[in-house]
C-alpha positions in Angstrom: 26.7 -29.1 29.3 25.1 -25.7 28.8 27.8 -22.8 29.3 25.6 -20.5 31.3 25.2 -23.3 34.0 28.7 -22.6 34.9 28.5 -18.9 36.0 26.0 -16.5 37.9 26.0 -12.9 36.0 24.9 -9.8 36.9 25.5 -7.1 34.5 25.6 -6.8 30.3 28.8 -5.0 29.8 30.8 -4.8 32.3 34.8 -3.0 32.2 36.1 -5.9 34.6 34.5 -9.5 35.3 35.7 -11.4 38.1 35.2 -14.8 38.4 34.9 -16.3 42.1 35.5 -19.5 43.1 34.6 -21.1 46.2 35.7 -23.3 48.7 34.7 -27.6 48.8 31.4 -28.1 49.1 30.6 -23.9 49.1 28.6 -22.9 45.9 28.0 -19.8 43.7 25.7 -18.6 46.8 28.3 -17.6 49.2 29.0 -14.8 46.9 26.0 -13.5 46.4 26.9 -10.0 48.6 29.2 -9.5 46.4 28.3 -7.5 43.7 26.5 -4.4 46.0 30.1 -4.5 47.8 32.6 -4.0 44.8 33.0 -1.8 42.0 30.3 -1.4 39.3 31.7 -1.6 36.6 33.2 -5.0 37.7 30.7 -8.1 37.1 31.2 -10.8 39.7 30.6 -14.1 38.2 30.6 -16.9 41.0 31.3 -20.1 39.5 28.4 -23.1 39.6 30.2 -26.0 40.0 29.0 -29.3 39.7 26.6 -31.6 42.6 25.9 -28.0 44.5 23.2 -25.5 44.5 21.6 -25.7 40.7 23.6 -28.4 39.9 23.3 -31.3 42.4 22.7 -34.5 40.3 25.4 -33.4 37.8 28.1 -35.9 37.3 31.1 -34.8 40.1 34.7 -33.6 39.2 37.4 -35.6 41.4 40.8 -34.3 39.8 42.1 -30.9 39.0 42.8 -31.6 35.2 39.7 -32.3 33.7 37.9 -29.4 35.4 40.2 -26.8 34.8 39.6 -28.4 30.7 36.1 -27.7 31.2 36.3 -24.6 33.0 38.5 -23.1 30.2 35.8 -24.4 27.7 32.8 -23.1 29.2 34.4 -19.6 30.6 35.7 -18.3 27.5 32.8 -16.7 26.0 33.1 -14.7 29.6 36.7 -13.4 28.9 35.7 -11.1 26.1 36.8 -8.5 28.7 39.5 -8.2 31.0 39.3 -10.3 33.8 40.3 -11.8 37.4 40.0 -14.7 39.4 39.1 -15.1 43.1 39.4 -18.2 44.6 39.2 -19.5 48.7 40.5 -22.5 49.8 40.2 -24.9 47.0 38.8 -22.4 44.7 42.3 -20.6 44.9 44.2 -23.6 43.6 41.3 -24.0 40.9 42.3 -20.4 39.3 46.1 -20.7 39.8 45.6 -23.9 37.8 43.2 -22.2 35.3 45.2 -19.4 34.4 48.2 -21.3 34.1 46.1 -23.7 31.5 45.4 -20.4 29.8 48.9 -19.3 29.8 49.5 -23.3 28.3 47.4 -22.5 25.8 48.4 -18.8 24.6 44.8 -17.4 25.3 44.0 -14.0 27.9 44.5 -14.8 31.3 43.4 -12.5 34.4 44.6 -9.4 35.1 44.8 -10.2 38.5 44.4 -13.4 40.9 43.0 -12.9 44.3 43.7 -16.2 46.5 42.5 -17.0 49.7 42.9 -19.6 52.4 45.3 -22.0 50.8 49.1 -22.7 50.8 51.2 -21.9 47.9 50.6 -24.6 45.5 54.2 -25.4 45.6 53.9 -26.6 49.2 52.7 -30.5 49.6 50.1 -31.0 51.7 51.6 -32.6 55.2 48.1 -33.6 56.7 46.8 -37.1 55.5 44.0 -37.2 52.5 40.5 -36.8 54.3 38.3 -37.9 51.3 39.6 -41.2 51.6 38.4 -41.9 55.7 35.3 -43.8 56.6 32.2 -41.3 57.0 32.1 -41.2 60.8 36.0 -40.0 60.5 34.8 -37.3 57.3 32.3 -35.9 59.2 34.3 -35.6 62.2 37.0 -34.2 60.4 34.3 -31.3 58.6 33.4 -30.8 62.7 36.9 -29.2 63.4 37.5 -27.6 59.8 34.6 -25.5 61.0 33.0 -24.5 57.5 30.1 -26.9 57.7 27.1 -25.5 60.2 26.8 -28.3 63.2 23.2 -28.0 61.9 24.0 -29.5 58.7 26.5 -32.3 60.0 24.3 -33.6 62.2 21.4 -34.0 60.0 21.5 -37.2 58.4 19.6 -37.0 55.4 21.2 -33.8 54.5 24.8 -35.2 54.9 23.8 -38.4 52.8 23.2 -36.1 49.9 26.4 -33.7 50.4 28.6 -36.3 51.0 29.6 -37.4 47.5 30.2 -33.5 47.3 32.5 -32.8 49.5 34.7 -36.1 49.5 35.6 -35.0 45.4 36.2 -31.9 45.8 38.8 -33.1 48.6 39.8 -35.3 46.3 41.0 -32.9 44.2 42.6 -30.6 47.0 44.2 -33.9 48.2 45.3 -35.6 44.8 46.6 -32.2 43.5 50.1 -32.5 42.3 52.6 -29.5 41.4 54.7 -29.1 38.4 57.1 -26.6 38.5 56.8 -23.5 35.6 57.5 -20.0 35.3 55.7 -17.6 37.3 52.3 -15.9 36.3 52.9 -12.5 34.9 49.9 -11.2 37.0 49.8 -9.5 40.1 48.6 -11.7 43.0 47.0 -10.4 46.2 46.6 -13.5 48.6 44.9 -13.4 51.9 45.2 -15.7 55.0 43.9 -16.3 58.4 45.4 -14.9 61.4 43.9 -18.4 63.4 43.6 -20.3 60.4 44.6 -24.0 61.7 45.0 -25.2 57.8 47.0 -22.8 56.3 49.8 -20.9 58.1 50.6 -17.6 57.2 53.8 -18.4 56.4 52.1 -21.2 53.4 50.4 -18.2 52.0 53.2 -15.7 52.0 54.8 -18.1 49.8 52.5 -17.5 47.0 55.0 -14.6 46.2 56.9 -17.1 44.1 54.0 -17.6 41.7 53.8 -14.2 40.3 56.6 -12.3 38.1 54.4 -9.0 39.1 53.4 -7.4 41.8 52.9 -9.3 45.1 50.7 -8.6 48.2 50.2 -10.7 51.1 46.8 -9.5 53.5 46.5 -11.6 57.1 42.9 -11.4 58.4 41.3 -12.1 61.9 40.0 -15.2 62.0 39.9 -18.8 61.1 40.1 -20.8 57.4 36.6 -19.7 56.4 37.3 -15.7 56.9 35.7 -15.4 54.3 32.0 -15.3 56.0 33.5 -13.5 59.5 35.5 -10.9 57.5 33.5 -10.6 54.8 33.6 -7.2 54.9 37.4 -6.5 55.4 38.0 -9.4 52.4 36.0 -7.3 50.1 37.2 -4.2 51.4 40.9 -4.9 50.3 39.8 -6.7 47.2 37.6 -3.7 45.7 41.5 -1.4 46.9 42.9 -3.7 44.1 39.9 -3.2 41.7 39.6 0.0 41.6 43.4 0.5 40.8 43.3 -2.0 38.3 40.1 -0.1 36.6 41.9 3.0 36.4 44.5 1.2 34.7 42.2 0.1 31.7 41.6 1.6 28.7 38.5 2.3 27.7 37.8 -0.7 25.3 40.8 -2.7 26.6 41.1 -6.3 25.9 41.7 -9.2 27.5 45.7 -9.6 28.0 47.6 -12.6 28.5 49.6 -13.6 31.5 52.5 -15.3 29.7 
């Protein structure tokens, strides 16, 4: 699978990339804002993962494991520079998970992971598994999450193709299981919902046990997907961290490890 299918880029040599992953069923696309909104000299890279957007046909990923594997593969001509990870929902446990692979595996991991609208991987989920109900019950279920337009749910057609979608990357949400290791050395900043009905605030607070660095812990207005409503807030905190961490690099820094 071609390496550049993976990632969306913007710039040639960039100080900083970050590397954005989105929620299940979102795509590279939701980013797109992104990079007129954050420093310059940081490259946003949204991740293109399979049966979305550019990729729809491609075979689907169902468990963590193999596509953090395959993200390390096909990401690491990208971490040439220093880098961080962003990820909302399910794209937050995706880069936990991918840094710690890197950490595993004694390469650079991210200077900094920004997560977003998911519990502290530590914490079992308490809801039952939704990629395993029948579709009338998935689609119901996608109703009150709220993510999905009502436009898209109730077209037919449309659904039958984003279905197989969204039920794996559920799947891996849902069949996700911990294993306890040392904190991260890097910083984390995470972010929650004020109204989010998913993820308490208290879930995301406890992120600060994932991180032998520095900690910070950023409630927004809104719902799960604050993302799109407080878009501007989000990126308003995130490019805060940026910029410090910028001013931190040396010139022709390289990539450092989070061991």
């Amino acid at each position: 699978m071609p390496t550049a299918s993976w990632i969306m880029r913007s710039q040639a040599q960039p100080r900083l990339r970050l590397f954005c992953f989105p929620y299940a069923g979102g795509g590279a696309s939701i980013f797109r804002f992104w990079p007129e909104r954050l420093p310059p000299e940081v490259e946003v890279c949204p991740i293109y993962l399979p049966g979305r957007e550019i990729r729809l046909r491609e075979p689907l990923f169902t468990r963590l494991p193999p596509l953090v594997e395959t993200l390390d593969h096909a990401l690491s001509p990208y971490m040439d520079v220093p880098f961080a990870f962003f990820g909302h929902s399910m794209g937050a446990l995706i880069c936990f998970e991918l840094a710690r692979h890197l950490r595993k595996n004694r390469k650079p991991g991210p200077t900094h992971l920004f997560v977003a609208a998911h519990s502290a991987p530590q914490i079992p989920l308490s809801d039952p598994p939704m990629h395993l109900l029948p579709e009338p019950d998935f689609i119901d279920a996608l109703h009150r999450l709220g993510g999905t337009p009502s436009a898209v749910l109730e077209h037919e057609e449309l659904m039958q193709l984003l279905l197989p979608t969204l039920r794996a990357d559920f799947a891996i949400n849902e069949t996700y299981v911990y294993t306890h290791d040392m904190p991260l050395g890097a910083p984390i900043t995470a972010f929650g919902g004020e109204h989010d009905d998913e993820v308490s605030v208290q879930d995301v607070a406890a992120w600060r046990t994932q991180t032998r660095s520095a900690f910070k812990l950023n409630i927004l207005p809104g719902k799960h997907f604050f993302i799109h409503n407080e878009q501007d807030l989000l990126l308003q905190l995130i490019a805060q961290d940026l910029t410090k961490l910028l001013s931190s690099l040396s010139p022709h820094q390289s990539p450092q490890s989070c061991i």
